[in-house]
PDB file of N, CA, C and O in Angstrom:
ATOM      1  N   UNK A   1     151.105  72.872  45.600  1.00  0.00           N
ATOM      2  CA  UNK A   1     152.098  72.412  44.633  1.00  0.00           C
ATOM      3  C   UNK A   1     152.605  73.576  43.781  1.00  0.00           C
ATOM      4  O   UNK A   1     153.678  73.437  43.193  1.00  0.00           O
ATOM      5  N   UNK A   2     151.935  74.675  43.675  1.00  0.00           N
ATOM      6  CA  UNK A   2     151.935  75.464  42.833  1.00  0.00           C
ATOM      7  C   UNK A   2     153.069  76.424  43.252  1.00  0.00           C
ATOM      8  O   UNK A   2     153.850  76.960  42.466  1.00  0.00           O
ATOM      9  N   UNK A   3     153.055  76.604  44.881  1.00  0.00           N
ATOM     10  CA  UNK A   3     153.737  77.664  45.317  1.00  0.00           C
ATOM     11  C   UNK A   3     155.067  77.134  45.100  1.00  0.00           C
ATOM     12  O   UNK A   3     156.067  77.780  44.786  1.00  0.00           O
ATOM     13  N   UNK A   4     154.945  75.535  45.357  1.00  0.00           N
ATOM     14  CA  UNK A   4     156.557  74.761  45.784  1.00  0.00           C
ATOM     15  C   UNK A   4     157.339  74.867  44.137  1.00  0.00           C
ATOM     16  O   UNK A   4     158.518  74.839  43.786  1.00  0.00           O
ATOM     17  N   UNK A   5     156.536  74.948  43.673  1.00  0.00           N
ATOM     18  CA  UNK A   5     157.253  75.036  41.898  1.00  0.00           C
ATOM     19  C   UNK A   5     157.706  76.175  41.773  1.00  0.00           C
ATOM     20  O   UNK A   5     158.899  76.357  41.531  1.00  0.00           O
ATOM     21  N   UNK A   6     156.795  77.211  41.922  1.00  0.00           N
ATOM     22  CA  UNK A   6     157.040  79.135  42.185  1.00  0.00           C
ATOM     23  C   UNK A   6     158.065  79.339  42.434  1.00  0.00           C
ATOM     24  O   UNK A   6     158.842  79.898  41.660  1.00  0.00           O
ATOM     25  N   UNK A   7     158.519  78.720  44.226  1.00  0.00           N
ATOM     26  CA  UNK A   7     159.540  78.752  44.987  1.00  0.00           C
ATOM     27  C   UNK A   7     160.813  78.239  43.925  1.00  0.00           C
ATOM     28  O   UNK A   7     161.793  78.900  43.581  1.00  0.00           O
ATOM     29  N   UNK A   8     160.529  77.140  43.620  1.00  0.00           N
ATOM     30  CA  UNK A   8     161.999  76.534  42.988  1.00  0.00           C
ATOM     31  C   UNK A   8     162.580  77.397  41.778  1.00  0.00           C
ATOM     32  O   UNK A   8     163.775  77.615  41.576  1.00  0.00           O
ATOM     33  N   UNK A   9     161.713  77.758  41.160  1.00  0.00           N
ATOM     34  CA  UNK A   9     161.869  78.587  39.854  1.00  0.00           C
ATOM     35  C   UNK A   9     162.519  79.626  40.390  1.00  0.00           C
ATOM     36  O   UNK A   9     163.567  79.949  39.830  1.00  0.00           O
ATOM     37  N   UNK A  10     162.199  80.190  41.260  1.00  0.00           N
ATOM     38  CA  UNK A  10     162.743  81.940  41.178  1.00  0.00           C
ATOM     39  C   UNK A  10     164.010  81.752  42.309  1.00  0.00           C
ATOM     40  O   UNK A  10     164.914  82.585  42.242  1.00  0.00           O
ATOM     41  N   UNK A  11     164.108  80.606  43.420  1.00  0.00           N
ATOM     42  CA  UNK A  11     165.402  80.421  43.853  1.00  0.00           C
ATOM     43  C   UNK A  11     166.418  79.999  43.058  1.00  0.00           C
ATOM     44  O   UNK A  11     167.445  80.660  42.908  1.00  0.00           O
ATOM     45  N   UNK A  12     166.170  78.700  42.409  1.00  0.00           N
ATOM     46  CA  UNK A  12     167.206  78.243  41.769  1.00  0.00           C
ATOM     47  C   UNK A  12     167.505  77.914  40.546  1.00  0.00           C
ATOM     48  O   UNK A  12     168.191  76.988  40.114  1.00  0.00           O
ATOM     49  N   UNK A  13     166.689  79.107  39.800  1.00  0.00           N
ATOM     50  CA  UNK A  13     166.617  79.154  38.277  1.00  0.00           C
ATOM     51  C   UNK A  13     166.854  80.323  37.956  1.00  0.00           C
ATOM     52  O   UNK A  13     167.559  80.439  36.954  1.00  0.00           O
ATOM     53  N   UNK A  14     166.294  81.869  38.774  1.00  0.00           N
ATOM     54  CA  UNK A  14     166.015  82.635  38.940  1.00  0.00           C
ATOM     55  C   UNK A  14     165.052  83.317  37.629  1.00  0.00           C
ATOM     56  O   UNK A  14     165.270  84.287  36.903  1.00  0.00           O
ATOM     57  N   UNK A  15     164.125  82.532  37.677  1.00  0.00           N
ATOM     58  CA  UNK A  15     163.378  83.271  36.912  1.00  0.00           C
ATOM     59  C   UNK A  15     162.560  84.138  37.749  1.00  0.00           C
ATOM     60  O   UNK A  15     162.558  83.830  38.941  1.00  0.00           O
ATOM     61  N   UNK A  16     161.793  85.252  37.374  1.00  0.00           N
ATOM     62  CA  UNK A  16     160.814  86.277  37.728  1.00  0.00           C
ATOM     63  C   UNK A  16     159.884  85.388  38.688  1.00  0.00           C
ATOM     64  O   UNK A  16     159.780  84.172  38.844  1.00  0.00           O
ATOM     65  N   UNK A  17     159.244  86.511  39.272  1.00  0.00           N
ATOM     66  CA  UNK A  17     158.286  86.291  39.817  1.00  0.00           C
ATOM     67  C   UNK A  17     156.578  85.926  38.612  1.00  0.00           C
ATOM     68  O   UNK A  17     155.715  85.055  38.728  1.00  0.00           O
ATOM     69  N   UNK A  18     156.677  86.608  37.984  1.00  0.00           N
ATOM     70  CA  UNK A  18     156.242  86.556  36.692  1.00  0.00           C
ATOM     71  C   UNK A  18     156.126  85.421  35.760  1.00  0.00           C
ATOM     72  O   UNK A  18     155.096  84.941  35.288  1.00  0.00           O
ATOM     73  N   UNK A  19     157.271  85.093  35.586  1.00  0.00           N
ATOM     74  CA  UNK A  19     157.555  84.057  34.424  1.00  0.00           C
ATOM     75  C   UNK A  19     157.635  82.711  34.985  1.00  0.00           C
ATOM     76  O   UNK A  19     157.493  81.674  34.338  1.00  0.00           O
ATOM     77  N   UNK A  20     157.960  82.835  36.700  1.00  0.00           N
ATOM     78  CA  UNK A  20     157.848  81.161  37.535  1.00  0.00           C
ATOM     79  C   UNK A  20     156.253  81.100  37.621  1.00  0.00           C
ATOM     80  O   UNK A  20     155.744  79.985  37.508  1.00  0.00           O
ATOM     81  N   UNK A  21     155.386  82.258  37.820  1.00  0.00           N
ATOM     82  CA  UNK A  21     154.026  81.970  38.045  1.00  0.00           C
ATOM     83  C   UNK A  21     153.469  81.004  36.488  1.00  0.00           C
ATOM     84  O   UNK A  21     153.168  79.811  36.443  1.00  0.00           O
ATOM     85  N   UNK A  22     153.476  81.607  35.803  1.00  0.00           N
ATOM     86  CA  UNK A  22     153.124  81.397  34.042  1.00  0.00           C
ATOM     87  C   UNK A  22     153.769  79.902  33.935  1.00  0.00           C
ATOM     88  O   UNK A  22     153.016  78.966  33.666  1.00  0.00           O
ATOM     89  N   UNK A  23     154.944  79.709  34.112  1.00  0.00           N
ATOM     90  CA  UNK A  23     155.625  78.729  34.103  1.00  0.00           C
ATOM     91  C   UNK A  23     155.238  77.082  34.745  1.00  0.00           C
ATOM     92  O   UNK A  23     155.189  75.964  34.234  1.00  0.00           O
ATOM     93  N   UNK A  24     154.991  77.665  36.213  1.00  0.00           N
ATOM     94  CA  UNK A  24     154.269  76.324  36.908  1.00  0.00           C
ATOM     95  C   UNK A  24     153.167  76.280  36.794  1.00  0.00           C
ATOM     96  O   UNK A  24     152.696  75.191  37.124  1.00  0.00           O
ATOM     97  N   UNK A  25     152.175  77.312  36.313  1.00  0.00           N
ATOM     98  CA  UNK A  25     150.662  76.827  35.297  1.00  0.00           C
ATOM     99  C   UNK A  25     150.637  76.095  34.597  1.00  0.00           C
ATOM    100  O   UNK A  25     149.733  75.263  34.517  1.00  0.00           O
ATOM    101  N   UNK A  26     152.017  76.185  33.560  1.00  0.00           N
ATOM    102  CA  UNK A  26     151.859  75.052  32.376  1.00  0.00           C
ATOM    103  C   UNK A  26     152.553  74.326  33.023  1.00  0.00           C
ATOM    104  O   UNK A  26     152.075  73.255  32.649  1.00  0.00           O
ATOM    105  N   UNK A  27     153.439  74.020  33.822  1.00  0.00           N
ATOM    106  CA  UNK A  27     154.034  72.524  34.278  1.00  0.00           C
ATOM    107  C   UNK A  27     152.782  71.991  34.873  1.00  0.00           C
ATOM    108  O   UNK A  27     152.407  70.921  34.395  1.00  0.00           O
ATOM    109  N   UNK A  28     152.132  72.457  35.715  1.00  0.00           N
ATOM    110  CA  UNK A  28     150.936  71.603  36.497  1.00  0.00           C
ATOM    111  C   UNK A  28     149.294  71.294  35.465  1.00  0.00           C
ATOM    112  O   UNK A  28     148.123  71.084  35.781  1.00  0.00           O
ATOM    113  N   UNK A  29     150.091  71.427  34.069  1.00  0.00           N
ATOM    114  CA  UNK A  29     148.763  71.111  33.151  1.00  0.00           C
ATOM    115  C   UNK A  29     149.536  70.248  31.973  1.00  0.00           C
ATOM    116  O   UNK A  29     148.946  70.163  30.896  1.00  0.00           O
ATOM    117  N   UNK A  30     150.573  69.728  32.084  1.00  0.00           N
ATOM    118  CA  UNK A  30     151.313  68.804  31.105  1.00  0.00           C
ATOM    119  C   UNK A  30     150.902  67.736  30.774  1.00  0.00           C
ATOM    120  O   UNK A  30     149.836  67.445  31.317  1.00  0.00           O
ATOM    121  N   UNK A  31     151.380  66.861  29.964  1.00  0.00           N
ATOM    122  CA  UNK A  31     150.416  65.751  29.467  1.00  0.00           C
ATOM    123  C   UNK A  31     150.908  64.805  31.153  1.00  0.00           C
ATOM    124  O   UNK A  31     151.878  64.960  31.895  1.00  0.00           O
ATOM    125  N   UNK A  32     149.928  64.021  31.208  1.00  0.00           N
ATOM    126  CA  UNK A  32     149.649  62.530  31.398  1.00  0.00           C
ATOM    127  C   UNK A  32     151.412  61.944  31.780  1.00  0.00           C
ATOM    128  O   UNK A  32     151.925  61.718  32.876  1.00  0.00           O
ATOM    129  N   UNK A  33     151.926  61.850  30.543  1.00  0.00           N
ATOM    130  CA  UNK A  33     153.143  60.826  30.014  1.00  0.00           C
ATOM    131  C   UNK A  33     154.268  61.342  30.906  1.00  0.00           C
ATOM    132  O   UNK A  33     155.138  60.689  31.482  1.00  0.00           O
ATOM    133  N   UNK A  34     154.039  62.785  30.890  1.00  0.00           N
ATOM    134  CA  UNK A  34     155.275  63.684  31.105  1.00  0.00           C
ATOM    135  C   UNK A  34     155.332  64.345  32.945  1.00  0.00           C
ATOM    136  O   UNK A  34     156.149  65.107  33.462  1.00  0.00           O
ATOM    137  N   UNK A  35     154.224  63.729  33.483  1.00  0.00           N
ATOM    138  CA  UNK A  35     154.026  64.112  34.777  1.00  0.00           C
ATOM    139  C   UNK A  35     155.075  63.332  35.312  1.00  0.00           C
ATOM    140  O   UNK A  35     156.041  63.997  35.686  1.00  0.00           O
ATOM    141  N   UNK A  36     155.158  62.107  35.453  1.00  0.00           N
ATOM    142  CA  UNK A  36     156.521  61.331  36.252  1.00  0.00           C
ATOM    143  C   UNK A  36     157.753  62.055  36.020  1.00  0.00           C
ATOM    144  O   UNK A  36     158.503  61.998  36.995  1.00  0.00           O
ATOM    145  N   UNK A  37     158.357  62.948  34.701  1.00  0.00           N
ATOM    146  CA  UNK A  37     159.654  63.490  34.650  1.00  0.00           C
ATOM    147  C   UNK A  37     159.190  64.601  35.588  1.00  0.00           C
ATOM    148  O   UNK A  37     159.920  64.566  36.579  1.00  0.00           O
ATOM    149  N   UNK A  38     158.052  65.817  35.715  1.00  0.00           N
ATOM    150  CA  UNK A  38     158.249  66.538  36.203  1.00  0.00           C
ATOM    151  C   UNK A  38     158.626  66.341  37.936  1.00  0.00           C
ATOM    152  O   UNK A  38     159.520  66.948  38.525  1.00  0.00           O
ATOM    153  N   UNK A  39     157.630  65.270  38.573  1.00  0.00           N
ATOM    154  CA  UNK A  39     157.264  64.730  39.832  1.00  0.00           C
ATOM    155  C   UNK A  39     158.770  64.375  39.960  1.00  0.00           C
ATOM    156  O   UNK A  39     159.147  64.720  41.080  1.00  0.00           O
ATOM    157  N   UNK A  40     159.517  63.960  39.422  1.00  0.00           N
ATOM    158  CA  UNK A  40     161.212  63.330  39.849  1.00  0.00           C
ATOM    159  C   UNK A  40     162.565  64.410  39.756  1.00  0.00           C
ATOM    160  O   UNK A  40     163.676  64.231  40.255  1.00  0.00           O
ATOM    161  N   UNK A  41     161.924  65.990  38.672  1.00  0.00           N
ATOM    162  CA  UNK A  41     162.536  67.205  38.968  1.00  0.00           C
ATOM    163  C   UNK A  41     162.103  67.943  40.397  1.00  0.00           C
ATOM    164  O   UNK A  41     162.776  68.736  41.055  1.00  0.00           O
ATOM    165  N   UNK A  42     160.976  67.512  40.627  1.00  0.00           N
ATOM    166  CA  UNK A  42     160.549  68.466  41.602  1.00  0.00           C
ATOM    167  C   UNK A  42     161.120  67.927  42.790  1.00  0.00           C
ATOM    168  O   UNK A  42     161.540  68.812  43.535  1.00  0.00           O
ATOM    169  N   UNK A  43     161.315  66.464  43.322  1.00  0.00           N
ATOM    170  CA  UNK A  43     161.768  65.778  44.189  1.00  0.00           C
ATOM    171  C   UNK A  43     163.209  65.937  44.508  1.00  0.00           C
ATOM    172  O   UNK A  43     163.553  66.282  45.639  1.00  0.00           O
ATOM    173  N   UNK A  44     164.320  65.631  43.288  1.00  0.00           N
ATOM    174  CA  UNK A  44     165.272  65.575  43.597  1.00  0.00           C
ATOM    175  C   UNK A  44     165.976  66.194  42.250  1.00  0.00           C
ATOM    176  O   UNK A  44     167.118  65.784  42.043  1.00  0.00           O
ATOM    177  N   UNK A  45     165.518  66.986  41.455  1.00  0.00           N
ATOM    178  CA  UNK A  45     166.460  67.976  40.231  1.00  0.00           C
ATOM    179  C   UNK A  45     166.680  66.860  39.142  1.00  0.00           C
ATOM    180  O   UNK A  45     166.821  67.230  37.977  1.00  0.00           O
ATOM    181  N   UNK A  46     166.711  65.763  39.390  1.00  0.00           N
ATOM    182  CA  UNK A  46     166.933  64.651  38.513  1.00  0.00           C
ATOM    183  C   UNK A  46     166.065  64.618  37.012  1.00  0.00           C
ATOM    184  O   UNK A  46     164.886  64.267  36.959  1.00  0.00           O
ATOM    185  N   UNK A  47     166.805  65.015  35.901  1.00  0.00           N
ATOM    186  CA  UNK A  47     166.206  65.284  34.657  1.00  0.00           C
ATOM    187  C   UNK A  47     165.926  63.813  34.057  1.00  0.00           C
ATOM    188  O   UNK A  47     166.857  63.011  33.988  1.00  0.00           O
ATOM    189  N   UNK A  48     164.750  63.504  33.666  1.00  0.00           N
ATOM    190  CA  UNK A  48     164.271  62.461  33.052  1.00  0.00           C
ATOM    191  C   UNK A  48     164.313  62.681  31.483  1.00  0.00           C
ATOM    192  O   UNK A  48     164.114  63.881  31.290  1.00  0.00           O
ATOM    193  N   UNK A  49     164.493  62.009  30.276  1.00  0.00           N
ATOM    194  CA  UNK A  49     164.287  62.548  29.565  1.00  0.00           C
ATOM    195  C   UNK A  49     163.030  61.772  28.675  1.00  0.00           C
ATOM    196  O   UNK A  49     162.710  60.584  28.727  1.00  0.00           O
ATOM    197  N   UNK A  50     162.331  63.065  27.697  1.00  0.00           N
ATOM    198  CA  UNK A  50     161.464  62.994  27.196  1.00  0.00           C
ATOM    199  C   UNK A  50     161.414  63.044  25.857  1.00  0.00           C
ATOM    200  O   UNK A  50     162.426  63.628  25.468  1.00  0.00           O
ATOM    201  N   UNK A  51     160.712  62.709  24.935  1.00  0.00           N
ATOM    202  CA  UNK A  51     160.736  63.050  23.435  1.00  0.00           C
ATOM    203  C   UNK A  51     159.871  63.028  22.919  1.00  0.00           C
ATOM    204  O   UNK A  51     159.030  62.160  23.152  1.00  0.00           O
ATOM    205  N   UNK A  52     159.644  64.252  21.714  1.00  0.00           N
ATOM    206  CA  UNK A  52     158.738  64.224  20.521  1.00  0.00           C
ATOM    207  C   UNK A  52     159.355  64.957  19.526  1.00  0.00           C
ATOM    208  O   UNK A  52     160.348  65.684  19.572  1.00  0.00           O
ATOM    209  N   UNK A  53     158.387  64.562  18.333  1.00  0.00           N
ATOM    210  CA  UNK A  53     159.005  64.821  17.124  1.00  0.00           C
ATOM    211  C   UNK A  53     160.632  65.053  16.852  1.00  0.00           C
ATOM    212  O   UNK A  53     161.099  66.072  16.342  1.00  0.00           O
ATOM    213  N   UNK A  54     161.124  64.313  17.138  1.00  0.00           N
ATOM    214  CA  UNK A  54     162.677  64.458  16.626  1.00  0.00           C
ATOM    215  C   UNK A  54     163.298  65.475  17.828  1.00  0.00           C
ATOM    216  O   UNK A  54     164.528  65.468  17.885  1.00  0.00           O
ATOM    217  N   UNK A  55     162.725  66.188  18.619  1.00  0.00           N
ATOM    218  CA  UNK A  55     163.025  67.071  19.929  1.00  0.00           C
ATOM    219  C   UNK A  55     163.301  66.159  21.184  1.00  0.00           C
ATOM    220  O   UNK A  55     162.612  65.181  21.472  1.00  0.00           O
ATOM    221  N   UNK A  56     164.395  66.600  21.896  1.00  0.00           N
ATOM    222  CA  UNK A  56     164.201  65.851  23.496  1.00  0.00           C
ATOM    223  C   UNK A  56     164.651  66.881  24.137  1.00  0.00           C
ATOM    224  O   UNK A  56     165.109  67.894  23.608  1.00  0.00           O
ATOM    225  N   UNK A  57     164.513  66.616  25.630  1.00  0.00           N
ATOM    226  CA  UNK A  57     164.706  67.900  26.784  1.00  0.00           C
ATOM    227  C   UNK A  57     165.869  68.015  26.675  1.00  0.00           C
ATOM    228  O   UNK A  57     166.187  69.197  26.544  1.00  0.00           O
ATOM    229  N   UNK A  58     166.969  67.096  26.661  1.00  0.00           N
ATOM    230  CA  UNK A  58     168.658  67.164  26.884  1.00  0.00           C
ATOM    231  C   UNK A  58     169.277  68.132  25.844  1.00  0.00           C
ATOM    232  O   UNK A  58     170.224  68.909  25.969  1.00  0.00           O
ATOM    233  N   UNK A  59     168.231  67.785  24.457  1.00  0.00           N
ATOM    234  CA  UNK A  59     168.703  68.850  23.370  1.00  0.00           C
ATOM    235  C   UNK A  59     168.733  70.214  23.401  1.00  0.00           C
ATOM    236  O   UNK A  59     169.600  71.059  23.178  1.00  0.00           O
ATOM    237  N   UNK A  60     167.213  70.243  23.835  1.00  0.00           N
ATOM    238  CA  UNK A  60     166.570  71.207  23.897  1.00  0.00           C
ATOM    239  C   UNK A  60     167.697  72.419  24.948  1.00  0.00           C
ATOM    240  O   UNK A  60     167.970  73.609  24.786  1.00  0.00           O
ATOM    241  N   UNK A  61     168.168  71.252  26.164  1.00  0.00           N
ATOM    242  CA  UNK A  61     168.686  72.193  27.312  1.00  0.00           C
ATOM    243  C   UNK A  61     170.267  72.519  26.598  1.00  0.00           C
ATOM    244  O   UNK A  61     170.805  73.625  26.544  1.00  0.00           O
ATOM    245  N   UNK A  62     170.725  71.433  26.168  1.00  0.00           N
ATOM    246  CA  UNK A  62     171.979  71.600  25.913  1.00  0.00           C
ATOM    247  C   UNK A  62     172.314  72.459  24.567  1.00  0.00           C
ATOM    248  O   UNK A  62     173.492  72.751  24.363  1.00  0.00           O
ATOM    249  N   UNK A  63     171.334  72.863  23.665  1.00  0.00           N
ATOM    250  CA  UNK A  63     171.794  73.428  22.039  1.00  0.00           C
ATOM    251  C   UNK A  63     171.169  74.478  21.738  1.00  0.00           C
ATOM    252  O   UNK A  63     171.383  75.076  20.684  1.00  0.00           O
ATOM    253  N   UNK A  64     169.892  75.038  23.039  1.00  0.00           N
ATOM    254  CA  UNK A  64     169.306  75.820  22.774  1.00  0.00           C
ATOM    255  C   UNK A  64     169.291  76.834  24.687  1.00  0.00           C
ATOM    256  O   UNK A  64     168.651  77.839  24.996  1.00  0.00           O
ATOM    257  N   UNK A  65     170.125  76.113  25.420  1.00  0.00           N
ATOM    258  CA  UNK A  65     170.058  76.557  26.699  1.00  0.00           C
ATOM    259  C   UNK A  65     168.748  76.524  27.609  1.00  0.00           C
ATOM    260  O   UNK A  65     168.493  77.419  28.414  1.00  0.00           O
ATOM    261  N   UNK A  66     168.227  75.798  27.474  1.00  0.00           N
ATOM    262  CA  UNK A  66     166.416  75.953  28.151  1.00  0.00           C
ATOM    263  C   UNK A  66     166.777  74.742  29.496  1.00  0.00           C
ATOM    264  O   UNK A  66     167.404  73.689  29.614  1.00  0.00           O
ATOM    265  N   UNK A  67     165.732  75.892  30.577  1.00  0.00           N
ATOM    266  CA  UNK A  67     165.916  74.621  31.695  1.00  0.00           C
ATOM    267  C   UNK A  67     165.383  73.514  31.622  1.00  0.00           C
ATOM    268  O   UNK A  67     164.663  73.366  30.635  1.00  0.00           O
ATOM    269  N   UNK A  68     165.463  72.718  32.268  1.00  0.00           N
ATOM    270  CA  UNK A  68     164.501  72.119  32.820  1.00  0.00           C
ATOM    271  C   UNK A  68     163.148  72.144  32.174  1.00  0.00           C
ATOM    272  O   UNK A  68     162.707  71.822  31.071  1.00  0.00           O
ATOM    273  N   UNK A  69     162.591  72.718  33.430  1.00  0.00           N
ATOM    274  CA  UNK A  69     161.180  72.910  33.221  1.00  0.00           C
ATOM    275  C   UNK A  69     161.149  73.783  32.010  1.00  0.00           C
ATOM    276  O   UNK A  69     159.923  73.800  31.895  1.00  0.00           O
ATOM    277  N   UNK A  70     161.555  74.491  31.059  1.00  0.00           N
ATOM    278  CA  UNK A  70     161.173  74.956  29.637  1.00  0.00           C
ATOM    279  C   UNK A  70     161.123  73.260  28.799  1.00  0.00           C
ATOM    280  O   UNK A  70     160.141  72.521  28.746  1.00  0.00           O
ATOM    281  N   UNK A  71     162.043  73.087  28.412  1.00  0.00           N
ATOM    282  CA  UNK A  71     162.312  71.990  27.546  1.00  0.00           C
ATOM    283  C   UNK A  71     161.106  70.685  28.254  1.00  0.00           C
ATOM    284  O   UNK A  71     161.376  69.524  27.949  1.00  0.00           O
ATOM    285  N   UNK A  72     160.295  70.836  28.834  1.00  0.00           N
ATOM    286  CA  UNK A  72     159.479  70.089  29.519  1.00  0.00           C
ATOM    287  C   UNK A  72     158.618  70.283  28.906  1.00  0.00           C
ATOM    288  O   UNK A  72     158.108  69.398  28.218  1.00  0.00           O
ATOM    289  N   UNK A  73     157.955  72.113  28.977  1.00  0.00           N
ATOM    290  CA  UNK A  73     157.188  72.764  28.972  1.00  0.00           C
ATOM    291  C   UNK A  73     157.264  72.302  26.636  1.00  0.00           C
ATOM    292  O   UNK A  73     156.409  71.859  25.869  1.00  0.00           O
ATOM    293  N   UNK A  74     158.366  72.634  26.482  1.00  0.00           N
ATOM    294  CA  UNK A  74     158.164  72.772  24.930  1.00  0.00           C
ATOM    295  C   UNK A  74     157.957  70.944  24.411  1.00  0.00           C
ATOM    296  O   UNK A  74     157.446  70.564  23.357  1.00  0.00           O
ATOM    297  N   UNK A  75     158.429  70.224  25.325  1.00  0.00           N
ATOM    298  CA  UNK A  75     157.814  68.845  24.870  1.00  0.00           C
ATOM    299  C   UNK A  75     156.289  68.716  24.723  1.00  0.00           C
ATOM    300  O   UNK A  75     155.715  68.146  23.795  1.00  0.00           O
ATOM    301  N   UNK A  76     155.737  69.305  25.735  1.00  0.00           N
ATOM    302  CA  UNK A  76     154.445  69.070  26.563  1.00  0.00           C
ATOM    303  C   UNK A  76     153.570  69.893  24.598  1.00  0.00           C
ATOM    304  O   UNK A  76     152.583  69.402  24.051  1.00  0.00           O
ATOM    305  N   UNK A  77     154.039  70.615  24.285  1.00  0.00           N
ATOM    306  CA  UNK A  77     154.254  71.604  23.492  1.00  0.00           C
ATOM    307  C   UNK A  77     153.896  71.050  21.674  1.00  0.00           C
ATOM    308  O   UNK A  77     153.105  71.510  20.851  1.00  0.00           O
ATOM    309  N   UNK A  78     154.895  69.876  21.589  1.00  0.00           N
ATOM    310  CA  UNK A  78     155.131  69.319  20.857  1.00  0.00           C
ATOM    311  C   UNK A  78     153.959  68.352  20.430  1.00  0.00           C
ATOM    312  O   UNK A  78     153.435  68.157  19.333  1.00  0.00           O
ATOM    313  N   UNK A  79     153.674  67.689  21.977  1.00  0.00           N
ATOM    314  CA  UNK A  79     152.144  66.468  22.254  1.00  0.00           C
ATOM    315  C   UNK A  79     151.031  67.142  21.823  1.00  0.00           C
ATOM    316  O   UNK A  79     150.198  66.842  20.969  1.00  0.00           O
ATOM    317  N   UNK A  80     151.125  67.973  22.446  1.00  0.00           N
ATOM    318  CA  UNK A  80     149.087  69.120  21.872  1.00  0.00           C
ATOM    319  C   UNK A  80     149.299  70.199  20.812  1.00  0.00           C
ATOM    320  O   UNK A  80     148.425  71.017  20.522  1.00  0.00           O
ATOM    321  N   UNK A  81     150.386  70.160  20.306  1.00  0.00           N
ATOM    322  CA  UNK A  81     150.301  71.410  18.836  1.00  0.00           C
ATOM    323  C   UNK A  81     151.334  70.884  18.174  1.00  0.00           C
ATOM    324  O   UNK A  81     152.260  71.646  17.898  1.00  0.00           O
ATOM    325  N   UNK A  82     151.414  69.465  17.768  1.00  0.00           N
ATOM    326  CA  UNK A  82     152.595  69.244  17.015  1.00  0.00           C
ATOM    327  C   UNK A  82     153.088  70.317  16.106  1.00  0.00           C
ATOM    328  O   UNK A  82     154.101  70.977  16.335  1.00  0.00           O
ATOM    329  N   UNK A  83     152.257  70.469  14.976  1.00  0.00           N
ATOM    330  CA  UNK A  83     152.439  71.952  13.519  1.00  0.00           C
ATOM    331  C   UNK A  83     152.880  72.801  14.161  1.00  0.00           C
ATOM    332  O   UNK A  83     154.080  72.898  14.419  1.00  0.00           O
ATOM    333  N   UNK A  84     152.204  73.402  14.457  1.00  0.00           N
ATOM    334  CA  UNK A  84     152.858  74.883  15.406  1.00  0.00           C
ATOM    335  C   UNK A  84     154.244  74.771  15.973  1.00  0.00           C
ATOM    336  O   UNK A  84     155.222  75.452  15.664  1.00  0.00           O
ATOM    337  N   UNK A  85     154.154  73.601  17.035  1.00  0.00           N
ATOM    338  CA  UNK A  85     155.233  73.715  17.975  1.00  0.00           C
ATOM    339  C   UNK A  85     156.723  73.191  17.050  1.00  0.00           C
ATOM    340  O   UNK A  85     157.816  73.746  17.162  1.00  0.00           O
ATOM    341  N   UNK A  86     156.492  72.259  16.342  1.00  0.00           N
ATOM    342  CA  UNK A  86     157.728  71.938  15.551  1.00  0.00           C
ATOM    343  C   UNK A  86     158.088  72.867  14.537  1.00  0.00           C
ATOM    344  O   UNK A  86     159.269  73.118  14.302  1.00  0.00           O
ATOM    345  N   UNK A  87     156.965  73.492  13.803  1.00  0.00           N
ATOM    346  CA  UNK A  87     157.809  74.824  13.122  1.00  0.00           C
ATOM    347  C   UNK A  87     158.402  75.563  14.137  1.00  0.00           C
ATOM    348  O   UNK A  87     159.602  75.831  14.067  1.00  0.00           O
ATOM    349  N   UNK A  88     157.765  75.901  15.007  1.00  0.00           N
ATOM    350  CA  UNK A  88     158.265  77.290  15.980  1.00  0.00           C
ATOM    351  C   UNK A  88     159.642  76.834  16.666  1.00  0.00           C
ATOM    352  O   UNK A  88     160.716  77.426  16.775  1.00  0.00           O
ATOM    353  N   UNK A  89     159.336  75.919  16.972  1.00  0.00           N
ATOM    354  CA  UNK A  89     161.152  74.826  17.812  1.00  0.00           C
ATOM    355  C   UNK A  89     162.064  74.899  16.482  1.00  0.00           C
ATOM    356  O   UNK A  89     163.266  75.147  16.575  1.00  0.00           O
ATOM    357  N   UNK A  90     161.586  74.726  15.543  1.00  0.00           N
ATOM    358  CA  UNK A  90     162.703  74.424  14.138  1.00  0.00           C
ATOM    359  C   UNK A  90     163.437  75.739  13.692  1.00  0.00           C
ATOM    360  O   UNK A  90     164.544  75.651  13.162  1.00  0.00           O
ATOM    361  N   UNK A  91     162.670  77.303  13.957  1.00  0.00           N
ATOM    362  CA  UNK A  91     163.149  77.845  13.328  1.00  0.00           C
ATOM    363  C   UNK A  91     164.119  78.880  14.261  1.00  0.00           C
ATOM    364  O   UNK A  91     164.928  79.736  13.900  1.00  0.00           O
ATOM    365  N   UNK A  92     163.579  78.319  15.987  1.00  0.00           N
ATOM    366  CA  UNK A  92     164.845  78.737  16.630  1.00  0.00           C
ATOM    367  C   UNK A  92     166.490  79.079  16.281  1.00  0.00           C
ATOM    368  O   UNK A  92     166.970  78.100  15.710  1.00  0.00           O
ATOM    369  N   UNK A  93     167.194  79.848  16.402  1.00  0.00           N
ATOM    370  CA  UNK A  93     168.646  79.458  16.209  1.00  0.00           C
ATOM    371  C   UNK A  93     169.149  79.139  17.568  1.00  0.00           C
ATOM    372  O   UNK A  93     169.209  79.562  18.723  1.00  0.00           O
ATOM    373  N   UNK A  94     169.535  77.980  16.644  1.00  0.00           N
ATOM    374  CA  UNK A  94     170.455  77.055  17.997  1.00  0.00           C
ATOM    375  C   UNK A  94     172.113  77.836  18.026  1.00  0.00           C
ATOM    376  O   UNK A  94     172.723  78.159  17.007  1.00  0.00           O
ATOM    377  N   UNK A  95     172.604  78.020  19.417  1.00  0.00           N
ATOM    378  CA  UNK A  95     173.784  78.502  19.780  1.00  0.00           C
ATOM    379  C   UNK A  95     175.166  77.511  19.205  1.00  0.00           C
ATOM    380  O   UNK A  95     176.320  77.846  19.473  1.00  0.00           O
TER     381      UNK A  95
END
């Protein structure tokens, strides 16, 4: 599963070789809740959307440019470090 995520990242995202490895570590350790959105990107690109604290992926992708799998990754983010992750998401500048 690991490689097939690898693969997708650096074909059709083009992230690094580097940053798709790091990347599908934390997608394949996400909460519980958030596994069905990833399982339905990985199938067919189809973005599910997700939310916490006042954050969702659509926002996230559309006001701050993050793929996919980031805005996944920073939900997932949100569930196990709320404090942290909502200061650190808040003090982003949005485009």
């Amino acid at each position: 599963m690991k490689e097939k995520i690898v693969e997708i990242l650096m074909k059709e995202l083009d992230y690094s070789e580097y940053a798709a490895d790091i990347t599908a570590d934390d997608l394949l350790n996400i909460q519980p809740q958030l596994q069905p959105a990833l399982r339905t990107w990985l199938e067919s690109r189809a973005i599910t959307e997700a939310e916490a604290l006042g954050f969702s992926v659509t926002k996230l992708m559309e006001q701050r440019e993050y793929t996919f799998p980031a805005a996944l990754i920073a939900i997932d983010w949100l569930l196990t470090e709320p404090d942290v992750a909502k200061k650190e998401l808040s003090n982003e500048v949005i485009r």
